[in-house]
C-alpha positions as CSV (number, residue, x, y, z in Angstrom):
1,X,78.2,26.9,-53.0
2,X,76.5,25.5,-49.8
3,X,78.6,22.1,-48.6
4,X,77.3,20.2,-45.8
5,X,79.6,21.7,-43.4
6,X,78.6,25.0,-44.0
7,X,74.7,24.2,-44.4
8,X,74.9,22.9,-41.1
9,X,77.2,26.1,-39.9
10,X,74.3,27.8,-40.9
11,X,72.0,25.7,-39.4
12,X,73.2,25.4,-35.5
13,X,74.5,29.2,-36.0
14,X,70.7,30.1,-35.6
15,X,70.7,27.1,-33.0
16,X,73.0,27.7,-30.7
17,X,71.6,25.2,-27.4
18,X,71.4,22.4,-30.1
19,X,75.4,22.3,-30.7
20,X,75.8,19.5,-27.7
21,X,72.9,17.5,-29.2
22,X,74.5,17.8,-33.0
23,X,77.8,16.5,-31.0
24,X,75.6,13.5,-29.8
25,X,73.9,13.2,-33.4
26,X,77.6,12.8,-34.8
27,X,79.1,10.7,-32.3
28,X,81.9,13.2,-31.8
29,X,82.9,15.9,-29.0
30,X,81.3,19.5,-29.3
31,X,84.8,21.1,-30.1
32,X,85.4,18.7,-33.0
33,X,81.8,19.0,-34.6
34,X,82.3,23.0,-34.6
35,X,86.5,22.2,-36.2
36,X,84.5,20.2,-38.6
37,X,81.7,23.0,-39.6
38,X,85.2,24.0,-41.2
39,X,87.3,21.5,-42.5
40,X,84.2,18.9,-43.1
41,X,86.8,16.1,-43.4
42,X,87.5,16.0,-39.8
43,X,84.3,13.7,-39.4
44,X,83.4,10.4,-41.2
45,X,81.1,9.6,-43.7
46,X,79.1,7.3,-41.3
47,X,79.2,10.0,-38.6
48,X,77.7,12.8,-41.5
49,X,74.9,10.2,-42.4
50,X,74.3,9.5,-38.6
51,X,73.6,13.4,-38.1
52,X,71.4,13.8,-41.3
53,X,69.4,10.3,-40.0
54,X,69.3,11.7,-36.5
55,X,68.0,15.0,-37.7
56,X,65.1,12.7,-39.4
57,X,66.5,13.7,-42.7
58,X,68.3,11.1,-45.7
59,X,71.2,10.8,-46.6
60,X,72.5,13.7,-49.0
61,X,70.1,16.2,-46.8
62,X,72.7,18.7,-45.6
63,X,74.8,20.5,-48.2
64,X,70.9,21.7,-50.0
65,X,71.0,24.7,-47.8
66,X,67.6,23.6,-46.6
67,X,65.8,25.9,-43.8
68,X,65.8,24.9,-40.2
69,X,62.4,23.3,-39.0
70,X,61.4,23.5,-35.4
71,X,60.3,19.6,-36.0
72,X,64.6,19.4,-37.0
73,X,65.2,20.3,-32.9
74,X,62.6,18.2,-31.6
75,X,63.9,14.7,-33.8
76,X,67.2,15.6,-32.3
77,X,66.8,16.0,-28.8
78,X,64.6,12.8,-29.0
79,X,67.6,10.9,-31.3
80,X,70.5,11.9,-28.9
81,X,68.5,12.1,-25.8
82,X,71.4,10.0,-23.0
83,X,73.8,10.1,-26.3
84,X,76.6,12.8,-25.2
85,X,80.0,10.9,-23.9
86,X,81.1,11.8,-21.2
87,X,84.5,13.8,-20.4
88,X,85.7,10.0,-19.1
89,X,83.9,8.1,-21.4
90,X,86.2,10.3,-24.3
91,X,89.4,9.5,-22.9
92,X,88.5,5.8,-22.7
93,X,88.1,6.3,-26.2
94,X,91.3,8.0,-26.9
95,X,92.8,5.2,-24.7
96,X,91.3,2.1,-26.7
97,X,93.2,4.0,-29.9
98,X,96.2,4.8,-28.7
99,X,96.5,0.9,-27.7
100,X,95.2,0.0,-31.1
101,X,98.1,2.3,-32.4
102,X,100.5,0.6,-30.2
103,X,99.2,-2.8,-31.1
104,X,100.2,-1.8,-34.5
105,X,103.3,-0.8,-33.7
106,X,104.3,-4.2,-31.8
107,X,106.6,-3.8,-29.4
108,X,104.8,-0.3,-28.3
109,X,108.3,1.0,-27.9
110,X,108.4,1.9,-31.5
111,X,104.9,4.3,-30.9
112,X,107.4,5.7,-28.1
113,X,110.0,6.3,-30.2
114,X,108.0,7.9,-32.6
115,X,106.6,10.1,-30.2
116,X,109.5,11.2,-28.8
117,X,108.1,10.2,-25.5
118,X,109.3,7.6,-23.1
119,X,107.0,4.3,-23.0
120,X,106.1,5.3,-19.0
121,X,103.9,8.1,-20.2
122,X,102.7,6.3,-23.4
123,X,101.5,3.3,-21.0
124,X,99.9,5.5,-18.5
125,X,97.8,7.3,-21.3
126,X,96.9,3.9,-22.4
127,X,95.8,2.9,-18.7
128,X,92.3,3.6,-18.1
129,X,92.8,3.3,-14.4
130,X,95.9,5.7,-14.5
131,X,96.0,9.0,-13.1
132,X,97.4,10.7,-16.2
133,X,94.5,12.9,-17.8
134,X,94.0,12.1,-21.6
135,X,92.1,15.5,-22.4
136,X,91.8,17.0,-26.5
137,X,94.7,19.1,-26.1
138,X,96.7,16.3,-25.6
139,X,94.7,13.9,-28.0
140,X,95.2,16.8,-31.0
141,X,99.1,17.0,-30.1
142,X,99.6,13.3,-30.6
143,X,97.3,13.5,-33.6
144,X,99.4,16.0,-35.3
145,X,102.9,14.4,-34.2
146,X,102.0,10.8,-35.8
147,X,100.0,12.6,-39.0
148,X,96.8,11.6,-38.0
149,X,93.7,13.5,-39.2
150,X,92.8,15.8,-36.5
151,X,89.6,13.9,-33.9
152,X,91.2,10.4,-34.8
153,X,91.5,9.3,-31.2
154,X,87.9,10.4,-30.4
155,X,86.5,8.3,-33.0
156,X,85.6,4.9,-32.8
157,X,86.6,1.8,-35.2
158,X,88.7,4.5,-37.8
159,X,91.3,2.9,-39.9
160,X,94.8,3.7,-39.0
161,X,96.1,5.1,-42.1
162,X,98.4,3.3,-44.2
163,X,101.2,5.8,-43.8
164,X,101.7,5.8,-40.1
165,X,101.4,2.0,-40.6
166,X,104.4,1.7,-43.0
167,X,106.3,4.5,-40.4
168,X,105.9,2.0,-37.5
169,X,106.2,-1.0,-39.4
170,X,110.1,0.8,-40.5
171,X,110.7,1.3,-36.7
172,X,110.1,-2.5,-36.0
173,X,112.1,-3.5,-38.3
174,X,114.8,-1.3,-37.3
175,X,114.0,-2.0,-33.5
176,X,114.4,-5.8,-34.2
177,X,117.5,-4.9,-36.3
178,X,119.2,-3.2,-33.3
179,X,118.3,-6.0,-30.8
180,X,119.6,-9.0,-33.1
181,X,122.8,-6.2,-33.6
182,X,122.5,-6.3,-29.6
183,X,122.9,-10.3,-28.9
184,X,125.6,-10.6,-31.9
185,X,127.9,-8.6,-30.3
186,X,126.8,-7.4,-26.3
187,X,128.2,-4.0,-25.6
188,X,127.7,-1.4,-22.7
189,X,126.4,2.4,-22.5
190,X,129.4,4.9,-23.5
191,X,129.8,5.7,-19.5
192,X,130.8,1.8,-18.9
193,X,133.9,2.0,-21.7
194,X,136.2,1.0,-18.5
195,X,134.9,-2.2,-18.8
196,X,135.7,-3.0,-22.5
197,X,139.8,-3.5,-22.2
198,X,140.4,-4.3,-25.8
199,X,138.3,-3.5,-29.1
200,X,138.6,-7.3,-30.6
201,X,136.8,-8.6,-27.4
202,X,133.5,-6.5,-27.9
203,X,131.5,-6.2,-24.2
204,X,131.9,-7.9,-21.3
205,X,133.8,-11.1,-23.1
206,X,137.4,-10.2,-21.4
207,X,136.0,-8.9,-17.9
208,X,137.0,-11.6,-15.7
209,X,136.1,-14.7,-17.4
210,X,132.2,-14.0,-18.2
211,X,130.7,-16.6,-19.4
212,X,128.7,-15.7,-22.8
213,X,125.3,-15.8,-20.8
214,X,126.2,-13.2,-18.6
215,X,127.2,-10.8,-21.8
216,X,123.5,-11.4,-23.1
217,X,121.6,-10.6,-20.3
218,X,124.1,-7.6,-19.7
219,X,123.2,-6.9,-22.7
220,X,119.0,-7.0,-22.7
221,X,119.3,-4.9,-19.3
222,X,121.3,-2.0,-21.8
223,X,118.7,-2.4,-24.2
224,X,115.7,-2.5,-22.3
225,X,116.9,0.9,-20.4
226,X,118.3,2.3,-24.5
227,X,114.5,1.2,-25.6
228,X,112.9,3.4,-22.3
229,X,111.3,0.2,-20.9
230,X,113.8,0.3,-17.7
231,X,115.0,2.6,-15.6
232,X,118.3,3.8,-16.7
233,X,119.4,4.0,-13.3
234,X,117.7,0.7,-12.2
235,X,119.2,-0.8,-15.6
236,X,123.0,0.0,-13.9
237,X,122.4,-1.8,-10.6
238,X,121.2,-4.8,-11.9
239,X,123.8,-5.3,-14.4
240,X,126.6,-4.3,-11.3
241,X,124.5,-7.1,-9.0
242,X,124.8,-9.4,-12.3
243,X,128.5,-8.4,-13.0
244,X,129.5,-9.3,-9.4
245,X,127.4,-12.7,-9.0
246,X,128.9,-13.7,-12.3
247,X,132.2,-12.9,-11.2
248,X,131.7,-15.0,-8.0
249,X,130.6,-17.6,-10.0
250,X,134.0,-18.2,-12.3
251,X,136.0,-17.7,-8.9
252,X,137.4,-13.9,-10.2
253,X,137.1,-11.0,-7.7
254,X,136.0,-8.5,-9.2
255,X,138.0,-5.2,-10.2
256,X,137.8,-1.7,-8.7
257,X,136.1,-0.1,-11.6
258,X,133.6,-3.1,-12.6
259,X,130.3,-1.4,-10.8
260,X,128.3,-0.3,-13.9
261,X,126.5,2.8,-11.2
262,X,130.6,3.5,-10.3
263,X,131.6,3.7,-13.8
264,X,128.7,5.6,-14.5
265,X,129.3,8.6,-12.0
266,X,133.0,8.8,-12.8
């Protein structure tokens, strides 16, 4: 039985200069036209019907295992002529819907999560003017790690499916869950235990006086490192610089182990 992805198989098997202009015709790279030749899926309706009305044909055209005209190469050059993205103007694309994707996910740490990556990278690959390189193999590994169906970030305007939607929708919730966890009762990384002297008095409350604003932003600086949006390190000194001003600030000196970086290394 003669499908549309084998018809045009067929067709641009015989054709072999015309693949870039069928890429054009379909809105889609080269490599992902010829993955779709096999699993047909891979492209849109509305990019099929844009091949078959590029190729001057209607709708419903391939898949009758119709014979290639020469008047089927010259509609398409003409159709696609200035069409093909460009390497650059591809990863813009991949860009634009990884931020859509992260715009879903709302705060884009939860795309991180999922990922398994830390929200540095994620933003660089969202940066157009970044260095980072957002080439297919590294569009077709995200793809497969979030379930998405294989091209998804080189096409334009798709619908993120309602299954990765529910996932990061889950890891807001739990992310907000954590946070509100977080401000209830402030606590530090498993390195600053020194500074928790009793377990009724959860975080910072009995290290020299602390007043209860101090705890909280203590404790956003341990989140914002445990959610990969700070430095780990950078999270430490800050909340050692905070620890010692707020000390000043109630008139207690502060004790030998209170540096968060000192506890840390020891």
């Amino acid at each position: 039985m003669t499908t549309k992805a084998t018809h045009l198989a067929t067709l641009l098997g015989e054709q072999h200069h015309l693949w870039g202009a069928a890429a054009k015709a379909a809105e889609c790279s080269p490599d992902l036209l010829r993955s779709a030749t096999r699993r047909p899926e891979l492209l849109s309706g509305l990019q099929w019907a844009l091949l078959e009305a590029r190729l001057g044909e209607k709708p419903g055209w391939l898949g009758t295992g119709a014979a290639w005209s020469p008047s089927h190469a010259d509609t398409l050059i003409r159709n696609t002529r200035g069409r093909l993205p460009s390497p650059v103007e591809l990863q813009n694309m991949r860009r634009a819907n990884l931020r859509r994707l992260a715009d879903t996910a709302r705060p884009a740490t939860s795309l991180s999560r999922l990922l398994n990556t830390s929200a540095t990278m994620l933003a660089d690959l969202m940066n157009p003017n970044a260095d980072r390189t957002f080439g297919p193999k590294r569009a077709r590994g995200l793809e497969e790690a979030l379930g998405l169906p294989d091209g998804w970030l080189d096409r334009e305007g798709e619908e993120v499916p309602r299954e990765l939607r529910v996932r990061l929708e889950q890891y807001r919730v739990d992310a907000q869950a954590r946070g509100a966890g977080a401000r209830l009762r402030p606590h530090l990384p498993e390195g600053l235990a020194g500074l928790q002297p009793t377990p009724v008095v959860p975080g910072l409350l009995a290290i020299g006086g602390l007043l209860p604003l101090h705890q909280a932003v203590l404790a956003k600086y341990h989140d914002l490192a445990l959610g990969g949006q700070l430095d780990e390190g950078f999270a430490l000194e800050l909340m050692g610089t905070l620890l010692k001003r707020a000390q000043a600030e109630v008139g207690v000196a502060p004790p030998a182990s209170s540096s968060p970086a000192a506890a840390s290394q020891a």
